[in-house]
N, C-alpha and C positions, 0 to 999 in steps of 0.2 A: 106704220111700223108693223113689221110680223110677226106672231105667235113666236116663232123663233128667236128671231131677233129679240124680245123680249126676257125669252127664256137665256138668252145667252147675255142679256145687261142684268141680268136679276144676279148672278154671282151667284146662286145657291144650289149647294150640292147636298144631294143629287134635285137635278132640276126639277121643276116640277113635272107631274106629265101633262096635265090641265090645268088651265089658265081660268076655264070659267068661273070658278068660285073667287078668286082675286077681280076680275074684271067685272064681276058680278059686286063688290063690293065697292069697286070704284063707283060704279052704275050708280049703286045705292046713295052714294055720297053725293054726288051730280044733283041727284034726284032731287034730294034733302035738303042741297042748298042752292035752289033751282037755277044751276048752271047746264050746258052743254055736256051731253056725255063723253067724256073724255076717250071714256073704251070702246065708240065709235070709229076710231083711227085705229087699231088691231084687226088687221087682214091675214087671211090666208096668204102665203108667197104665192102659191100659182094659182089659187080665182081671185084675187085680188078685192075680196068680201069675205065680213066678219063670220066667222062657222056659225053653227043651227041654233046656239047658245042667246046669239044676240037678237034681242028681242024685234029689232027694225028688221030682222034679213028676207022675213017672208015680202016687206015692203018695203020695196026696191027705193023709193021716193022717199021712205021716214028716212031711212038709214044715210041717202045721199044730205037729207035737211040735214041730220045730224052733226054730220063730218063735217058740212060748213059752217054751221053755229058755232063748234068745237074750233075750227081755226079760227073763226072772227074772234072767238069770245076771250073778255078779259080774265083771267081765272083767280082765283082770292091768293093772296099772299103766301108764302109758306109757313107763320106761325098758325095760321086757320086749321091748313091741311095736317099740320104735324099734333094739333091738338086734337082734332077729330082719331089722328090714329092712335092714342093712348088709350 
């Protein structure tokens, strides 16, 4: 998915300008409950890789492991995730 694309499923007006600090939170939550980083799948539309923000980009190979973990991986139910955001 793209920065944009995301900005434009978020519904929220006015959009945000930057995504890092949300994607950064997801990161966080991954971490925490040592799943797959989800916000590994947020690409630029045209380089088609996460901006400077994401912590794999300098490493071309974390970032690829990443992206794959994230599609294999099973990810916790949605009352986990909805209790984590309260």
């Amino acid at each position: 998915m793209t920065y944009l694309g995301i900005k434009s499923a978020a519904k929220v007006t006015p959009p945000p300008v930057k995504l890092g600090p949300y994607l950064g939170e997801i990161a966080r939550f991954c971490e925490a409950n040592k799943i797959p980083p989800l916000n590994s799948l947020v690409v630029n539309a045209t380089t088609r890789v996460p901006g400077a923000a994401y912590e794999g980009t300098d490493k071309g190979a974390c970032w690829e492991r990443d992206v794959f973990a994230a599609l294999i991986c099973r990810y916790p139910a949605a009352p986990k995730l909805l209790a984590y955001a309260k």
